[in-house]
N, C-alpha and C positions, 0 to 999 in steps of 0.2 A: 419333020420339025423336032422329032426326040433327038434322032442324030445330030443335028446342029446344037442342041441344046446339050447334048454330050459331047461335043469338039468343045465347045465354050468352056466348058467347067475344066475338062482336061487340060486344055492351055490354059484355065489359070490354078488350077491347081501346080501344073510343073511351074508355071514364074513365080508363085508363090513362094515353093521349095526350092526354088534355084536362088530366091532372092534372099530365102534365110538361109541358106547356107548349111541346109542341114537335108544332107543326105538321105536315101532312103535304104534302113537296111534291108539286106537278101538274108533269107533265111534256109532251112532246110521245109517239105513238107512231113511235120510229124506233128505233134498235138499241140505246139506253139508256136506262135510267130512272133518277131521281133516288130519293135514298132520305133518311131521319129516323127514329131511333132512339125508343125507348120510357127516359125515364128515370125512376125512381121520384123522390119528396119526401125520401130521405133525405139526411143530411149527408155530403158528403165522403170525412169517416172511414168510414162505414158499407156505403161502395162496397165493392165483392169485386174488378170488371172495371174494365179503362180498354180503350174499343174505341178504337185507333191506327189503324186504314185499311180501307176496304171498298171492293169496287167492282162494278158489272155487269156482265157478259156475255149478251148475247141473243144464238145462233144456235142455228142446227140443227135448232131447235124447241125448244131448254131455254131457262132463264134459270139465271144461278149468279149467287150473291153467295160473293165469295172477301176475305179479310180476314185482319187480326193481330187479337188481343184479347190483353191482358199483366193477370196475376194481381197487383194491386195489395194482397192482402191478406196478413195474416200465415200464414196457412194454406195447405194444399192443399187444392184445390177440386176432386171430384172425379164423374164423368157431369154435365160441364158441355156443355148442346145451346144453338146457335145457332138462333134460330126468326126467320122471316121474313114477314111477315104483308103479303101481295098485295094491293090495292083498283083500282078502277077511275077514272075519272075524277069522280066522283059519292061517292067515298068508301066506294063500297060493296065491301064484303069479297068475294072471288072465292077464294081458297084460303091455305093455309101451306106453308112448306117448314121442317123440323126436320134439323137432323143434328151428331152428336160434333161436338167442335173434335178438333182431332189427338191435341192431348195430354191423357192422362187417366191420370193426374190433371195437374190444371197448378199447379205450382207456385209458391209465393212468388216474384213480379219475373218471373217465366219469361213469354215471350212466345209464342203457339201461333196456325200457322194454321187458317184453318175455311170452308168451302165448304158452302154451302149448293145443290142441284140440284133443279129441280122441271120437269115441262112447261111451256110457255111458254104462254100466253094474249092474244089481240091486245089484251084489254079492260083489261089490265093497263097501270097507268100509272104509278104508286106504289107502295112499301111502306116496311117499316119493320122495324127490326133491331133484335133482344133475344135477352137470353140466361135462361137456367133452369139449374136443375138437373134431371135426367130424368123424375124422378118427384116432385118438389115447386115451390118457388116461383119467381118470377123473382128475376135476380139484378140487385140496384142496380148500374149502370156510369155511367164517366165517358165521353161522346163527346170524346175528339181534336180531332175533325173540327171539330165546332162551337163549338171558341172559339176566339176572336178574339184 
């Protein structure tokens, strides 16, 4: 049952990333890893998130993804989880890490941090940063990061 339930997530985690068009970087293994976000096909308007800054941490034996996300929509958004989706050099999926952003709810314009902690794995070479809601869908965001 776990393995079916890890084909599922894998296939949609790739048409996810296949359908935002946002590649996944390859990295070296040394004490950071490069990362690429999941972004859905929708328009602009119909974003909720703009992620503003992330960054890794590998020691100790964890890795953390620590970051801003600002609530771009008219709403308050609220049991919004950060999920970070591991792969190897090969592409291949190796685990997640889920956890709250700070604030909950996060409000219209309001800006909240979010840390993501998980074991560290050597095989780990990439991943990729999305957000959800706890118990339902992902949320369309804008990456920051990646325009030019």
């Amino acid at each position: 049952m776990k393995t079916k339930l890890l084909i599922i997530l894998m296939v949609i985690v790739l048409l996810i990333s296949l359908i935002s068009c946002s590649p996944i970087d390859k990295v070296s293994q040394n004490t950071t890893t490069t990362e690429t976000t999941i972004e859905t096909t929708t328009t602009e308007k119909e974003k909720l998130l703009e992620l503003l800054d992330y960054k890794n941490i590998r020691e100790y034996g964890f890795i953390t993804i620590k970051g801003e996300v600002k609530n771009i929509s008219d709403k308050r958004l609220e049991n919004v989880l950060v999920v970070v989706y591991y792969f190897d050099e090969n592409d291949e999926f190796i685990k997640t890490a889920e956890a709250l952003i700070d604030y909950n709810p996060i409000m219209p314009n309001q800006i909240s941090p979010f840390e993501a902690i998980t074991t560290d794995n050597p095989l780990i070479t990439n991943y990729i940063v999305t957000f959800k809601f706890m118990f339902g869908e992902f949320i369309p965001i804008i990456n920051s990061r990646n325009k030019e």
